[in-house]
N, C-alpha and C positions, 0 to 999 in steps of 0.2 A: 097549687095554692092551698090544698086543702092539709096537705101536709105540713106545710109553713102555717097556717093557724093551727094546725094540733101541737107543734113544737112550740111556739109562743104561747099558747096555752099553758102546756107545763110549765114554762121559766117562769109564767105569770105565778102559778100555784104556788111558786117555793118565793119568788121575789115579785110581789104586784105593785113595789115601787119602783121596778127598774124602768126606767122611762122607754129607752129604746124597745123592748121588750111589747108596750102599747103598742110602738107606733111599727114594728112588723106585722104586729097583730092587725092594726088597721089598714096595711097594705095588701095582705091578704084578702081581709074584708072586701077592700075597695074590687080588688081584682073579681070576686065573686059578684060584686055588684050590691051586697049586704050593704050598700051606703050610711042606712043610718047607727048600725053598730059601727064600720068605719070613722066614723066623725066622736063618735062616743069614744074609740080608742085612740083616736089623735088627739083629743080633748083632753083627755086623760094626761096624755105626755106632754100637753102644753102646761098642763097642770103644774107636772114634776117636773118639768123644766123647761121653764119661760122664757128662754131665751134662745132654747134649741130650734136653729131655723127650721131643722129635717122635720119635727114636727108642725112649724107655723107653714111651710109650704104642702106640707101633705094635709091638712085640715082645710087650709082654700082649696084646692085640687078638690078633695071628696065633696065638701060646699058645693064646687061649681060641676060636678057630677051626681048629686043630687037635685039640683036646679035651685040651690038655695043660691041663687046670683048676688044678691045683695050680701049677703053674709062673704061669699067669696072675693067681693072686689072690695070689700072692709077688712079683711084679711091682710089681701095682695098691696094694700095701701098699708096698713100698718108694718109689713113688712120691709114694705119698699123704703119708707120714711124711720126705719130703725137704725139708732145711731153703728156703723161699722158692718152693715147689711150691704152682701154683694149684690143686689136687686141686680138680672139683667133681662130688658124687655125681651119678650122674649120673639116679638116681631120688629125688626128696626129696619 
């Protein structure tokens, strides 16, 4: 992982609007357990783009591995209730 953030790093350096580019960067994060920089770089990419599920599901996930629980079931609801959103529970 530590090489998937050194690589997102540089694509950050040359392009820090590419959304996707965040939210590898806070995949990595998460994986190290860096949580609260994770959330800062899914943050980021819900920023550049609001509507990208990949980032609104990877910012509850790190929320709810941070133990910000309320932040992540305000997340997981917003999501679930987005209009054309594949929500699937994920225990049924």
């Amino acid at each position: 992982f530590e090489e998937m953030a050194r690589r997102s790093a540089q694509v950050l350096r040359e392009f820090p609007n590419f959304p996707l580019a965040h939210w590898v960067a806070g995949l990595s994060l998460e994986q190290q357990k860096r949580y609260p920089e994770a959330i800062a770089e899914f943050e980021t990419c819900l920023q550049l783009s609001p509507q990208d599920g990949r980032c609104t599901v990877a910012v509850g996930h790190a929320y709810a591995k941070a133990g910000r629980r309320a932040d992540a079931i305000r997340v997981a609801e917003q999501y679930r209730t987005r209009p054309g959103s594949q929500y699937a529970a994920p225990y049924s």
